[in-house]
Structures are given as C-alpha cells and as structure tokens.
N, C-alpha and C positions, 0 to 999 in steps of 0.2 A: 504493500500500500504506500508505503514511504517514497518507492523508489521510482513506481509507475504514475501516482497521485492520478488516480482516474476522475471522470468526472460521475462517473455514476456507480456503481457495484450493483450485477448480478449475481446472485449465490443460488445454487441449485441443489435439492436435496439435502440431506440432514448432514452430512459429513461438512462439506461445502458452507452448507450453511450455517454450521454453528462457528467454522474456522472465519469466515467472511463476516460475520457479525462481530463475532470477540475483537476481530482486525478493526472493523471498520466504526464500532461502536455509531453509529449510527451520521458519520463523517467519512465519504458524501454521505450522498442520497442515494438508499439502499435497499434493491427489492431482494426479497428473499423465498422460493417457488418449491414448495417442501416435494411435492411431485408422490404423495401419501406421506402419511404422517408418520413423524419417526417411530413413537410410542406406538402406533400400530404394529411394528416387526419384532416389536419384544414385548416380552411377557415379565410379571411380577417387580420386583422392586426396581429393575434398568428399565420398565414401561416407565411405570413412575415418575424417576428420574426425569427420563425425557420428555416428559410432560409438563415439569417444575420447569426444564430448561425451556422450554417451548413458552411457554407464556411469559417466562422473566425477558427471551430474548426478541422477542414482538415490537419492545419497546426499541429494539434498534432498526425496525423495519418501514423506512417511511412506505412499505405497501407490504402487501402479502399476498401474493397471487398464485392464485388457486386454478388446477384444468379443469377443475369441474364444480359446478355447486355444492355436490356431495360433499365434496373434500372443505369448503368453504364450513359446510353446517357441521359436518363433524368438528374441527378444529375451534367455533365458537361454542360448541355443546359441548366440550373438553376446558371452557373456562378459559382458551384464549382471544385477549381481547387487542383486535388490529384493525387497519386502514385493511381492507378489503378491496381484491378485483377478482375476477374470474373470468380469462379468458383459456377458451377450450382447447384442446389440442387440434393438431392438424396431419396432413399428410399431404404427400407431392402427387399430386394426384393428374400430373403429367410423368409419373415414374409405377405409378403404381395403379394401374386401370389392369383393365383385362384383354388378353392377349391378343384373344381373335372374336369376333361379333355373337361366332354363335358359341356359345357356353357350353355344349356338350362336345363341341369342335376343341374348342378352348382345351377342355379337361383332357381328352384324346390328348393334344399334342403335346399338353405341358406333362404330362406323366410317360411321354413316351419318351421324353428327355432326361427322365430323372435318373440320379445313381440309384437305385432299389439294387437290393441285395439277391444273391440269386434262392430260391425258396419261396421269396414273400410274394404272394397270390397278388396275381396282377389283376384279374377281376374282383368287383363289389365296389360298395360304396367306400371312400375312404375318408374317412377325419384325420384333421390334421390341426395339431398344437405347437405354435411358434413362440419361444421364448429361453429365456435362461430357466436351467432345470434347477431349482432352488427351491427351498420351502415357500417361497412367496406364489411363484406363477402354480403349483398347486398340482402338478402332474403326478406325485404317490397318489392325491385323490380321485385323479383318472383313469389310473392303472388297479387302482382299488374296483371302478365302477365298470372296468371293460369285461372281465368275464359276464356280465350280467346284458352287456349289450352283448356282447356274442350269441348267448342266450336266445333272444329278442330277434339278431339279422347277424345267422351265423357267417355268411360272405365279409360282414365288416370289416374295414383294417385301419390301422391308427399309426401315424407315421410322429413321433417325438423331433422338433426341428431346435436344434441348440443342442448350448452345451451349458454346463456348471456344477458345482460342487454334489448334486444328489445324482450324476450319471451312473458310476457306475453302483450302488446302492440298489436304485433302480432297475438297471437292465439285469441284476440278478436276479430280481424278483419277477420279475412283469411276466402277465400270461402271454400268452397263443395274440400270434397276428398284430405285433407290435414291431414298429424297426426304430430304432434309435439313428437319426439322421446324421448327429453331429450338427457342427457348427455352417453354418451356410454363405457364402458372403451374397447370393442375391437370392431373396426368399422368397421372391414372387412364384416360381416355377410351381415352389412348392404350395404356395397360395392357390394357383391357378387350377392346381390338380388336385383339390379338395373337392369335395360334395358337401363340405362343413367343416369349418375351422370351428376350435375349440380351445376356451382357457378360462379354467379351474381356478382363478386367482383367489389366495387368504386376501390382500387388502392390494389397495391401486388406489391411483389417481385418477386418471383417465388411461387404461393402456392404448399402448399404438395399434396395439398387434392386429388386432379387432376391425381398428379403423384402416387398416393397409389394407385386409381381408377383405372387407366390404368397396373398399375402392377396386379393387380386382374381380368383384362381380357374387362375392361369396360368402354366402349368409355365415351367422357368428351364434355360439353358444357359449356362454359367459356366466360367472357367477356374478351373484347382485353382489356388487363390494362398490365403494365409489366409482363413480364414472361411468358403472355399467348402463346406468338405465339411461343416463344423457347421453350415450352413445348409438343406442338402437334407433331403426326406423320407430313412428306411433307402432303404436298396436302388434309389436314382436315381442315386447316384455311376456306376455304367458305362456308363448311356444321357446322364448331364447334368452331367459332366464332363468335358475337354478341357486335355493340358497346354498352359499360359502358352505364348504367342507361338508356338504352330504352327498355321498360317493352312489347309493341310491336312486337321489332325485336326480343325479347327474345322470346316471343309466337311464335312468326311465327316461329321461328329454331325449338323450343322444339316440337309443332304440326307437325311439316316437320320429324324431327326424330322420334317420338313417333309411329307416322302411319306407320314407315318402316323396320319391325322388321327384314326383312335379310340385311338391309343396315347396320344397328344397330350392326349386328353380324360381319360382316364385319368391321366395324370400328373397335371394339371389340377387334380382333383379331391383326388388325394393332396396334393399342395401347399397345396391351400388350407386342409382339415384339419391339416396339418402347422403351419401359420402359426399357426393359432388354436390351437393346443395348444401350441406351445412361444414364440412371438415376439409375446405382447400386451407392449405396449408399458409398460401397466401393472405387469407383474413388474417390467421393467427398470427403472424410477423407482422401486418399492421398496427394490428391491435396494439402487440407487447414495443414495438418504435411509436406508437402514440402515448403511451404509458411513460415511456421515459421523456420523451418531450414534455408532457405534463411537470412530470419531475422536477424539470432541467430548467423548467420557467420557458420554455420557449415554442412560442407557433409551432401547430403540425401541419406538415403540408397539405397542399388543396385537394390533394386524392385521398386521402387517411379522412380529412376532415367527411367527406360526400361516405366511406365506407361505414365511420361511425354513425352518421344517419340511418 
C-alpha cells in the first residue's frame, strides 16, 4: 500500500480481504467483495471468529459488494452492519454460448471430442459437474446420490470436471459410471456435452459454473445456497433446485430430469435466453467501474450513466 498508494482498493474474498482491510484501514477508499461469507466455510469456534472479524472489519469498507442478494441478507442477518451494493455476477457470453444451433447436434459433436476414458458408456444421458473438488462445490454429496439415480435411469453417466484437494478421496469411493475429468483448461466442450450440469454446493455467492452452463444452452441443477435462486430462469426453482447436502433430494431431481430429455431441452433453451438477458458479463464490469467512480468522486461516463437507467 505504501509503495503503490492506489487510488482505490479492491479486496476479494476472505483471505484478501481481511489482508486489504488491516493494510488499508479504511485509506483509500475501499471495497471489499467477500464472494460467500467467510464464517460460512467453517464451523464452530473459527465460524465464530470470522464472524467477530467480519462485522469489526465492515467499518473499513466504504462498500461491501455482494453477487447476489442472498449473500447481501445473509451477511446483514449475521449482525453485519455496511454501505451495501449488489451487483450480480456475469459471464462472456461471447466465449461461452453454444457451439452449434441445434442442441442435440451440439451434444453429438462436443462429446465426440472429449478425452473419455476407454470403458465409460458412451450412450445415455450425461450430467456433468464443473468445479474444484472440495468440501464447498459439494460432489461427496453427488456421489453419495448417484447410485440412487442409476436406480431411476440406469444409462446415466456423470462426468466430475476439476481438480482439488477431495480427488482422490473420492475416486476411491465413487460408484458405477462416474469419470473423474481432471482439471480442464476450456470447459465448454464439456459444458456443451451435458444433458445437465450439476452443483451440489455447501455455500456460494453466486457460482459461475451455473451461469457458463446456461450461456452454453444447458439447463443447471443447483443447491438452494446463495445465489442459486437469482440465478435461475422464473419458474425453474421447483424442477432445479434441491436443498444443500441432501444427497436424496439431489437423486430424486437428477432421476426426474435425466428421464426427460425434451423437458431437458426445454429448460435448455430457457437458460440460455435467461443468461443472455440478464448475466452479460459486460453489465457486471459496468456496474463495478461505476461503483468506483462513485467512490472516487468522479462522473461516470455517458454509456455507464444510460446502462444504470
């Protein structure tokens, strides 16, 4: 801080954020974007903790920006008291659409490209979960609920996309019809060759993963944790929502969708519209460049000013 003397500080997430606040004590002007709340990844006396810290250090944040509502009302129902914004996440949604017009074409070509390992049944519906494999994105409670969708649409197959510390944990345990992807450096392929993305997540802010998915054409199953439900099309919260860590009601959705491939397509399609209408990725960099102008004391320019309307 000494050496750079910025004119503004962003801090992102708990780690970040609490080094950026202690640094910046509230000098500049400093936003601070917890991205889920810290106190949500720990349990008992370190929740706690981060909780105390969490409201002592509000008072260095001349904002607190939140992706989602969710994440807003949780953090003032936990007692902390801040300057509030919420602007939602986004996605490049000239990077991230779907491949080819027609969806079933789509699916064809993107899975006929993928590395799959030799064994894994190349016909059936396939789910597909992108993220880092860690207690947070929620895949033990996936892998808990997939003998139960086999059950349901024994064809199914589930493709795990990432890497992290619960991999290989995991792949000792996991049943029938599961491939462990590894880490990807372009995840669309595997986006594109879903019949349904899926993510298990314990707590979120707004995840991306969801929102990439759906700009790719490709309906999304999610746990209610924040940011889920301001993520979805209207009216997909009772087919494509499941509460947090029930491994059960996560079967029954995933079996319910997986058996209904023109529902499937249909959601699909509402997703993808839904993406491009509300999560260009462009609004969101607006937004957070008129945030700091606010800041900064100074005019926002006359395209920012006409998007805020």
């Amino acid at each position: 801080m000494r050496r750079i003397r910025p004119d503004l500080l962003h801090a992102h997430s708990a780690k970040a954020g609490l080094a950026g606040r202690l640094a910046a004590r509230g000098t500049p002007p400093t936003v601070f974007q917890p991205h889920a709340w810290s106190f949500d990844a720990v349990g008992g006396t370190t929740a706690a903790l981060a909780l105390r810290w969490e409201r002592y250090a509000a008072r260095w944040a001349d904002r607190v920006l939140c992706v989602s509502e969710a994440e807003r009302r949780a953090g003032e129902s936990e007692g902390i008291t801040a300057r509030w914004t919420v602007i939602r996440n986004g996605v490049d949604l000239d990077h991230f659409r779907p491949g080819a017009p027609d969806p079933a074409q789509d699916r064809a070509e993107s899975r006929a490209a993928l590395p799959l390992p030799p064994g894994f049944p190349a016909d059936g519906p396939l789910a597909v979960c992108v993220g880092r494999i860690c207690t947070q994105k929620g895949q033990d409670i996936l892998l808990r609920a997939w003998p139960e969708v086999l059950a349901a649409v024994p064809a199914a197959r589930l493709a795990l996309v990432g890497d992290g510390p619960d991999v290989e944990r995991l792949r000792r345990t996991a049943p029938a019809r599961v491939h462990f992807a590894g880490a990807a450096a372009d995840i669309r392929p595997w986006l594109r060759a879903a019949d349904l993305v899926v993510l298990p997540s314990r707590w979120e802010g707004m995840a991306l993963a969801p929102l990439e998915a759906m700009a790719c054409g490709r309906p999304v199953l999610v746990s209610d944790v924040s940011g889920a439900r301001e993520s979805l099309p209207s009216g997909q919260g009772r087919l494509c929502l499941v509460p947090p860590e029930d491994p059960t009601a996560l079967a029954e959705a995933l079996g319910r969708l997986l058996a209904e491939p023109r529902l499937l397509a249909e959601l699909g399609e509402q997703a993808r519209q839904h993406a491009r209408t509300d999560f260009d990725v462009r609004r969101t960099t607006d937004a957070v460049t008129s945030l700091y102008h606010e800041l900064l004391g100074r005019p926002r320019p006359l395209n920012q000013e006409r998007i805020s309307r």
